[in-house]
C-alpha positions as CSV (number, residue, x, y, z in Angstrom):
1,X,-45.9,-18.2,-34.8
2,X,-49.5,-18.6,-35.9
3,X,-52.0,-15.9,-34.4
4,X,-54.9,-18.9,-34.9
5,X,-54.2,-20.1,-31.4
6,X,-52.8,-18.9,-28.2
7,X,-50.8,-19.9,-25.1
8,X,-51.7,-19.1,-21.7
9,X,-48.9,-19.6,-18.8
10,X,-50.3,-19.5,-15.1
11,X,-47.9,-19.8,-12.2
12,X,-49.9,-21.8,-9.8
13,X,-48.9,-20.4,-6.6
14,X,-50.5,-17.1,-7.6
15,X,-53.9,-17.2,-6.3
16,X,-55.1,-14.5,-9.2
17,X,-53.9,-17.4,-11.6
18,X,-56.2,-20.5,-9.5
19,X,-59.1,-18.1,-9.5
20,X,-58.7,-17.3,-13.5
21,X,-58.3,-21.0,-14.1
22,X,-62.0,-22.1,-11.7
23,X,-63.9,-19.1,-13.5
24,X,-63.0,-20.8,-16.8
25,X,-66.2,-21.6,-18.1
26,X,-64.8,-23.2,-21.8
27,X,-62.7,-25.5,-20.0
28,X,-63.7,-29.0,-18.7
29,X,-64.0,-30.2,-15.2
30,X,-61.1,-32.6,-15.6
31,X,-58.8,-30.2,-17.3
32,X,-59.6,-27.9,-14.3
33,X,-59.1,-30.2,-11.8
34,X,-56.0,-31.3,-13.1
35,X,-54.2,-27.7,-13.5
36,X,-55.6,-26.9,-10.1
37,X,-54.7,-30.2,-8.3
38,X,-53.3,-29.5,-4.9
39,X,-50.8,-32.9,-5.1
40,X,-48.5,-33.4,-7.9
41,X,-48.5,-36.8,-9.7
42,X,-47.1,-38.0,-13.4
43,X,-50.4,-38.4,-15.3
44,X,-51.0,-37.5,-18.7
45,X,-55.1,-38.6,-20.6
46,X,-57.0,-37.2,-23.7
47,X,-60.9,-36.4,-23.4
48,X,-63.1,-34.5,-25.6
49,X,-60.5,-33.2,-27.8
50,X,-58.2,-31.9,-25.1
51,X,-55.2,-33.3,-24.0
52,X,-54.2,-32.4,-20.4
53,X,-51.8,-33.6,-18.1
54,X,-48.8,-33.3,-15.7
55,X,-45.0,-34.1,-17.1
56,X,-41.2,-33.7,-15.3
57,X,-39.4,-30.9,-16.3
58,X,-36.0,-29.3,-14.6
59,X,-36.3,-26.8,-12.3
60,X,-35.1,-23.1,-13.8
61,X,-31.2,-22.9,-13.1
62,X,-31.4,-19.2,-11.8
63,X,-34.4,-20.2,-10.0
64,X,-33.4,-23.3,-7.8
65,X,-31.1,-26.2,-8.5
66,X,-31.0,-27.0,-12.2
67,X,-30.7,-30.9,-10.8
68,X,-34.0,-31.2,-9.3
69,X,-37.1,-32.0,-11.3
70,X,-40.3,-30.2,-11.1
71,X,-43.7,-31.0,-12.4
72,X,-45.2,-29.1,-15.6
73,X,-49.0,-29.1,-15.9
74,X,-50.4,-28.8,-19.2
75,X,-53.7,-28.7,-21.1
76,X,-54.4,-27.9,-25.0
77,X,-56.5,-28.1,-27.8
78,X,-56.7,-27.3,-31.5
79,X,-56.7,-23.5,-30.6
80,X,-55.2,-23.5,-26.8
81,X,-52.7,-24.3,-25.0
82,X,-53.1,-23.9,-21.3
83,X,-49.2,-24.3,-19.0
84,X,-48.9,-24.4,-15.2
85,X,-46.0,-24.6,-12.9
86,X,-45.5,-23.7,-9.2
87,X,-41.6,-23.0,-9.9
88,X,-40.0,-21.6,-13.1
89,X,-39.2,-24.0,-15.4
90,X,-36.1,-24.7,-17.7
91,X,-37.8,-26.3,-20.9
92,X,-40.8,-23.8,-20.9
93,X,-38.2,-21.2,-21.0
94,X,-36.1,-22.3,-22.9
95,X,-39.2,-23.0,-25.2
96,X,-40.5,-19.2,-25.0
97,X,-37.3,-17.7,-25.3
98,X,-36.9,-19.4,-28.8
99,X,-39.8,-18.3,-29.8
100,X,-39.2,-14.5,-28.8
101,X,-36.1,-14.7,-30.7
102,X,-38.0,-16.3,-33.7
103,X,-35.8,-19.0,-33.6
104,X,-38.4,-21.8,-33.7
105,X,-42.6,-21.5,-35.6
106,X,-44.8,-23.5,-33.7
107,X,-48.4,-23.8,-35.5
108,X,-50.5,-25.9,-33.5
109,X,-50.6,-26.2,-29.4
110,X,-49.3,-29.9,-30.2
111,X,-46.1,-28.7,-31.8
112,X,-45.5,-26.4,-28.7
113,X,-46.1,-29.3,-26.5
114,X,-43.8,-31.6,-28.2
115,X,-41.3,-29.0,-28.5
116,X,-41.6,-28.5,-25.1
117,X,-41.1,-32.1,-23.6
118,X,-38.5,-32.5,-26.5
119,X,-36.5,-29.9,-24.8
120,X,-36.8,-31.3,-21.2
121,X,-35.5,-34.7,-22.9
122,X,-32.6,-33.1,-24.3
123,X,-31.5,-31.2,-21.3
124,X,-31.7,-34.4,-18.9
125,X,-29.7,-36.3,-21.7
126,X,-26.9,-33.4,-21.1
127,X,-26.9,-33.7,-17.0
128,X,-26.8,-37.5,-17.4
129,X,-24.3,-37.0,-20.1
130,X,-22.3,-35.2,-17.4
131,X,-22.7,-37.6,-14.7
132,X,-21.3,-40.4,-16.9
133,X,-18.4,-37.9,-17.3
134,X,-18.1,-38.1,-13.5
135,X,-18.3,-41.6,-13.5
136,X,-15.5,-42.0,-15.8
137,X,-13.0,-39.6,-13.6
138,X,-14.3,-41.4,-10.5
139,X,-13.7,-44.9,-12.0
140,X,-10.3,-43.8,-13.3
141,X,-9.3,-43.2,-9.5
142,X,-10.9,-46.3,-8.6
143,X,-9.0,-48.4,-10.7
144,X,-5.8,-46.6,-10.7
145,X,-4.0,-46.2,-6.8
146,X,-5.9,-42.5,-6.1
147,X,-9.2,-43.8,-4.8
148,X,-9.3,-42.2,-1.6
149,X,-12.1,-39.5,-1.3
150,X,-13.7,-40.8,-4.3
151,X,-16.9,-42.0,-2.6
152,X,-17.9,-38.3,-1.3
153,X,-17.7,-38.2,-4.9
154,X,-19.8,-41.2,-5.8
155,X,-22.3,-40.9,-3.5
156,X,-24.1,-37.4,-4.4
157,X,-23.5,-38.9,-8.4
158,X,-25.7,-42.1,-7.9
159,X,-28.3,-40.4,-5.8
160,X,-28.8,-37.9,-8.9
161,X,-29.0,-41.2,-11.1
162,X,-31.5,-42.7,-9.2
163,X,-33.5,-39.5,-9.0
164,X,-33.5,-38.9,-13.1
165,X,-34.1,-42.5,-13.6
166,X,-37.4,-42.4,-11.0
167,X,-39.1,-39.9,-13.1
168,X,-37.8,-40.9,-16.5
169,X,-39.4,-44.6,-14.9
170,X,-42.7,-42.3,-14.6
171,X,-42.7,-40.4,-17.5
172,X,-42.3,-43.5,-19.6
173,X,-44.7,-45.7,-17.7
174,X,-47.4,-42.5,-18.3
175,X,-46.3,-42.7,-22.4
176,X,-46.6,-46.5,-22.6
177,X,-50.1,-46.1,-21.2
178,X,-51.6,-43.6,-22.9
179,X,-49.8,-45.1,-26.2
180,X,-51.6,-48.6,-25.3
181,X,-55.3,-47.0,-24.9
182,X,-57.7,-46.7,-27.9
183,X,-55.9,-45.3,-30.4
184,X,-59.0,-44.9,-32.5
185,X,-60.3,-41.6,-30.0
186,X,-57.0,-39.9,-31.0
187,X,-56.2,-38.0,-34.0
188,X,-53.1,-38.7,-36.4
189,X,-51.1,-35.7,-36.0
190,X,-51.1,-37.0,-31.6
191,X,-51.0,-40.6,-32.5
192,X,-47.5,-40.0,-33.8
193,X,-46.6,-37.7,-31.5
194,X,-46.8,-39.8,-28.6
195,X,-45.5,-42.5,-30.3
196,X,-42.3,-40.3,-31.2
197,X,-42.1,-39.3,-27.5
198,X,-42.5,-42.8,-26.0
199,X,-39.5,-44.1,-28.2
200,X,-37.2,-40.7,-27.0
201,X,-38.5,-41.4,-23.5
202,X,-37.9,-45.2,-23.4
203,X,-33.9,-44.7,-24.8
204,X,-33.1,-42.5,-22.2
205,X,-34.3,-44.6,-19.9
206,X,-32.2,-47.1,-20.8
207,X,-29.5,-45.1,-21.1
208,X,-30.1,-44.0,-17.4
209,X,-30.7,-47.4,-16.0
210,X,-27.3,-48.6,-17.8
211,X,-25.5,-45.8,-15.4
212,X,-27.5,-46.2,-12.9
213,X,-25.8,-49.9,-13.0
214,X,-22.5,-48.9,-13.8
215,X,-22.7,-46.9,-10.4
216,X,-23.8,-49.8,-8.5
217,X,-21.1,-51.3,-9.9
218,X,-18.6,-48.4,-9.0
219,X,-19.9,-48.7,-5.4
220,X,-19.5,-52.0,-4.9
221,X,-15.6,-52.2,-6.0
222,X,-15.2,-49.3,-4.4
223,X,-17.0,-50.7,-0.8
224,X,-14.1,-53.5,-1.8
225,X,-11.3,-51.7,-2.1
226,X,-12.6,-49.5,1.6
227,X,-13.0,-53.5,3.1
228,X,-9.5,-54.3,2.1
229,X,-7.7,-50.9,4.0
230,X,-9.8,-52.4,7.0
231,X,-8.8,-55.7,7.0
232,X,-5.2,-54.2,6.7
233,X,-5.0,-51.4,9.2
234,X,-6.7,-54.4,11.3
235,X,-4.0,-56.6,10.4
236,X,-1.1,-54.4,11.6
237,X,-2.8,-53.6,14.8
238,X,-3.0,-57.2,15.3
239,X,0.5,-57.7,15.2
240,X,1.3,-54.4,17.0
241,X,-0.9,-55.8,19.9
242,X,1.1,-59.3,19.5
243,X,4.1,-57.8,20.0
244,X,3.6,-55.5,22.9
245,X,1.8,-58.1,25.0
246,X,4.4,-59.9,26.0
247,X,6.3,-56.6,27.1
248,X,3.3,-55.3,28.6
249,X,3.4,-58.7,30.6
250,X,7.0,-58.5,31.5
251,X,6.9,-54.7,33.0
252,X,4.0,-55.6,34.5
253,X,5.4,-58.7,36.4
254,X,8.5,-56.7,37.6
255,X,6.5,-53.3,38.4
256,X,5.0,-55.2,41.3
257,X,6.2,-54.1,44.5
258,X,6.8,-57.3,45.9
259,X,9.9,-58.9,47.4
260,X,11.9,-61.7,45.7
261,X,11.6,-60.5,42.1
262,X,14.9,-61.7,39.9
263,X,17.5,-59.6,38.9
264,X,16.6,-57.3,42.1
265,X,20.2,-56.6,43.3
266,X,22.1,-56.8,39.8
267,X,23.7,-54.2,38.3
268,X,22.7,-55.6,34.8
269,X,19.1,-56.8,35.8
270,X,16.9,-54.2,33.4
271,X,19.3,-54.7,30.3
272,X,18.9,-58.6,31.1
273,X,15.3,-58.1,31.4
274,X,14.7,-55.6,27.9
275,X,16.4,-57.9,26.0
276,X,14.6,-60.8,27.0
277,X,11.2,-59.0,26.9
278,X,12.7,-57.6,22.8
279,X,13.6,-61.3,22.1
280,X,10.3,-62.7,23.0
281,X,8.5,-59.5,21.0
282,X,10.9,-60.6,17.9
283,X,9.8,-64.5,18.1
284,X,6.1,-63.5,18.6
285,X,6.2,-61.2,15.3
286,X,8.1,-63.6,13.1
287,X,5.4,-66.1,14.0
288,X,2.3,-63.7,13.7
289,X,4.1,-63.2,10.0
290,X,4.3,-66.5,9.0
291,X,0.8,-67.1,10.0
292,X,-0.2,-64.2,7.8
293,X,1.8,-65.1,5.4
294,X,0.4,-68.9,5.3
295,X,-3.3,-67.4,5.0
296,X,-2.7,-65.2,2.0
């Protein structure tokens, strides 16, 4: 790594790090007030040779949920580059363990920037790589006769979807800007840097927004195939309510305590009357049948 310039990592709860960042003199008043902002928001500008900013990254995975996105904040110039977080971060490790183990030689702040949101990129490829891999077992189910239980499975799936495609929305939408402003106050080197990371930004987007569709999709069959159990269960309880009126009827009638009821003084009065109430239970279910039938 080149000893020409330096890094500088501040974890912004510390409040040794907030007071080493306002007594800062060489720094400027927008670089400060964006590292020491007390709301987090997706913003990323260029002024007086510094460019500063605030960009997703995943949260550390033996820090919190490797899922969930935090906010990097970020300032650098030709000999500087200035990082802030309020939770450990997954990139910037990753980033600072490669270059402990020499794996990687960063010689300008930009490269360590790049690198750095290159990362983040890479590791939200792999977690929406995985939940298309969910998809497909889920969609398997769905499709095949095992779809019970799958949309426990869906649901948690497309709420992470919508999650990575909200910030990848962001993080575009803050590349498209600042690649659209006057490209004249920036030097070449972060011309085609931005450039590069708009293009990377705005394909997995797209890729995100296509799953993000597909689970919609997913969703609705599924909400289809949960409809169509309904209407069936509802379906046999309509007939088992059919059928069991007209028993229900009959007991009822010959329950009542109440002289001159038929079949009173017969021997075979309650076999006459249970086959009569069966018969009439038989005829009403043949004829809910066929009318079920006719629909379909």
């Amino acid at each position: 790594m080149d000893s020409s310039w330096s890094w500088k990592s501040y974890a912004l709860v510390d409040v040794r790090a907030k007071r080493n960042l306002e007594n800062d003199d060489d720094l400027p008043e927008a670089v400060k007030e964006t590292l020491l902002a007390a709301g987090d928001q997706y913003q990323i500008s260029y002024e007086d040779g510094w460019l500063f900013g605030e960009l997703p990254d995943l949260q550390h995975e033996h820090y919190g949920d490797a899922r969930k996105l935090g906010y990097f904040r970020f300032a650098l110039n030709e000999k500087l580059f200035i990082s802030g977080r309020r939770y450990p971060l997954q990139s910037v490790d990753d980033v600072r363990q490669f270059i402990l183990r020499d794996k990687i030689r960063l010689e300008t702040p930009l490269d360590l920037f790049h690198v750095i949101f290159r990362r983040f990129l890479e590791l939200l490829k792999a977690e929406i790589a995985k939940l298309a891999e969910t998809l497909d077992s889920i969609e398997d189910h769905i499709v095949g006769d095992n779809w019970q239980g799958e949309r426990e499975r869906l649901v948690p799936v497309r709420r992470q979807i919508v999650l990575f495609h909200r910030h990848l929305t962001a993080a575009t939408g803050i590349f498209r800007h600042i690649d659209h402003a006057d490209r004249r106050a920036f030097p070449e080197n972060l011309d085609d840097l931005i450039e590069g990371l708009s293009r990377r930004a705005e394909t997995l987007h797209a890729e995100g927004e296509q799953l993000q569709q597909r689970a919609r999709l997913l969703q609705d069959e599924l909400m289809a195939k949960l409809s169509d159990q309904s209407n069936q269960f509802l379906y046999i309880l309509s007939i088992m309510t059919a059928v069991l009126l007209p028993t229900t009827v009959i007991s009822g009638l010959f329950g009542m305590n109440t002289g001159g009821l038929p079949f009173l003084e017969s021997p075979h009065g309650f076999w006459i009357v249970a086959f009569v109430a069966l018969f009439i239970s038989v005829m009403v279910y043949l004829f809910v049948r066929k009318i079920g039938g006719s629909r379909r």
